[in-house]
C-alpha positions in Angstrom: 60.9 -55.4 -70.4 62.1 -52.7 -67.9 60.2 -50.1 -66.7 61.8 -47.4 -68.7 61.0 -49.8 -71.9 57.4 -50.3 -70.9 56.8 -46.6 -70.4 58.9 -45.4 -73.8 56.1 -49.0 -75.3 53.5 -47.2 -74.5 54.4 -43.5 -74.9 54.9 -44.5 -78.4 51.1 -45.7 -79.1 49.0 -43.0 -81.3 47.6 -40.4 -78.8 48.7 -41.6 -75.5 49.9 -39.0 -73.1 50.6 -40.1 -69.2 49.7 -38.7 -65.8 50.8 -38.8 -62.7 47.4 -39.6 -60.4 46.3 -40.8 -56.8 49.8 -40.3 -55.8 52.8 -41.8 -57.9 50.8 -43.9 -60.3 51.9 -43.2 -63.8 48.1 -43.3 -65.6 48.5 -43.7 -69.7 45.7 -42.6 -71.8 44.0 -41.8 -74.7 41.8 -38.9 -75.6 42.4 -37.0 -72.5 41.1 -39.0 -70.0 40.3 -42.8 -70.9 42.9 -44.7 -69.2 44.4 -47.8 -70.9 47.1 -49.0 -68.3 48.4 -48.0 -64.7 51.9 -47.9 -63.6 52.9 -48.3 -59.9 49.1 -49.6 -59.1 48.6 -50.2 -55.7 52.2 -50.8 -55.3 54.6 -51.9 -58.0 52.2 -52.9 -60.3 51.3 -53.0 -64.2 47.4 -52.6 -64.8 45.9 -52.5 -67.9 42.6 -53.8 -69.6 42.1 -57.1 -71.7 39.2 -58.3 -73.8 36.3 -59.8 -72.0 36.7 -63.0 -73.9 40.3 -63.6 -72.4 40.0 -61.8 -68.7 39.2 -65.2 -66.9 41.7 -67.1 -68.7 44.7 -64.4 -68.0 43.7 -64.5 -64.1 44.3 -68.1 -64.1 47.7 -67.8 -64.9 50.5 -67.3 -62.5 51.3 -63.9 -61.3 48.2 -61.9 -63.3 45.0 -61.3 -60.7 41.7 -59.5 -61.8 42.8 -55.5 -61.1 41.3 -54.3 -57.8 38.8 -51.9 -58.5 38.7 -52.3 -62.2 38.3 -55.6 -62.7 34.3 -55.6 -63.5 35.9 -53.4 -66.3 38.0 -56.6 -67.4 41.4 -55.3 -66.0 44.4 -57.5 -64.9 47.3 -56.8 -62.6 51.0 -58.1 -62.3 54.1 -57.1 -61.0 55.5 -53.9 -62.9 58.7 -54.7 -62.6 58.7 -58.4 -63.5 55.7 -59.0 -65.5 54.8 -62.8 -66.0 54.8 -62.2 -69.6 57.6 -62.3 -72.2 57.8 -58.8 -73.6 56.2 -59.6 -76.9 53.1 -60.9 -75.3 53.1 -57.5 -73.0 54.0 -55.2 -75.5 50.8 -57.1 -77.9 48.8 -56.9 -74.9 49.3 -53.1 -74.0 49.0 -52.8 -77.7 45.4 -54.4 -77.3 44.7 -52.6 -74.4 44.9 -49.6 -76.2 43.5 -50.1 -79.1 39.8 -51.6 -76.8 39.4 -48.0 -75.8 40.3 -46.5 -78.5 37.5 -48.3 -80.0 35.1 -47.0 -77.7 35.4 -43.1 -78.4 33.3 -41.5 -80.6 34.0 -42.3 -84.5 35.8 -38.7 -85.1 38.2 -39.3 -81.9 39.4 -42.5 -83.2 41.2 -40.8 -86.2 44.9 -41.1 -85.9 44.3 -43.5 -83.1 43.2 -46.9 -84.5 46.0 -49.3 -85.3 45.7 -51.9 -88.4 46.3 -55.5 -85.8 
């Protein structure tokens, strides 16, 4: 998936909206201000949040490390521009991602937002 793909991906999510933040880092999120996945993190990096259940066995793989500074929040890092992941598995993932915080706003904010997966 190419950048411009994996930005239009996740533009296209109920509710998201992106940011530009600590410098170029494109910052996607839901409800104003709950982020779901970082663009350009630390570098050229993807960043975005997995279910605790799975963190440990995505930072085993090859090319996905626990996020610096949001990993105790269960977040994994990779390359941006060549993920490690086919683009279904990213595109399920980001999906995912989305969808775990999401889950965690208040009942009324989650209208419009929650996905049937």
């Amino acid at each position: 998936m190419t950048r411009d793909e994996l930005i239009a991906f996740c533009l296209q999510l109920p509710g998201v909206r992106v940011d530009y933040k600590w410098g170029s880092n494109q910052v996607f999120s839901v409800a104003h201000n709950k982020m779901f996945a970082v663009l350009d993190f630390l570098g050229d990096n993807l960043a975005f949040k997995v279910d605790e259940a799975l963190f440990l066995g995505f930072t085993d793989r090859p090319g996905i490390r626990p996020a610096p500074y949001l990993a105790r929040a269960h977040w994994i890092s990779m390359n941006g521009s060549q993920p490690p992941l086919g683009d279904g598995e990213l595109r399920d993932l980001l999906t995912r991602s989305h969808q775990l915080v999401v889950r965690r706003l208040p009942r009324k904010q989650q209208v419009g937002l929650l996905l049937d997966l």
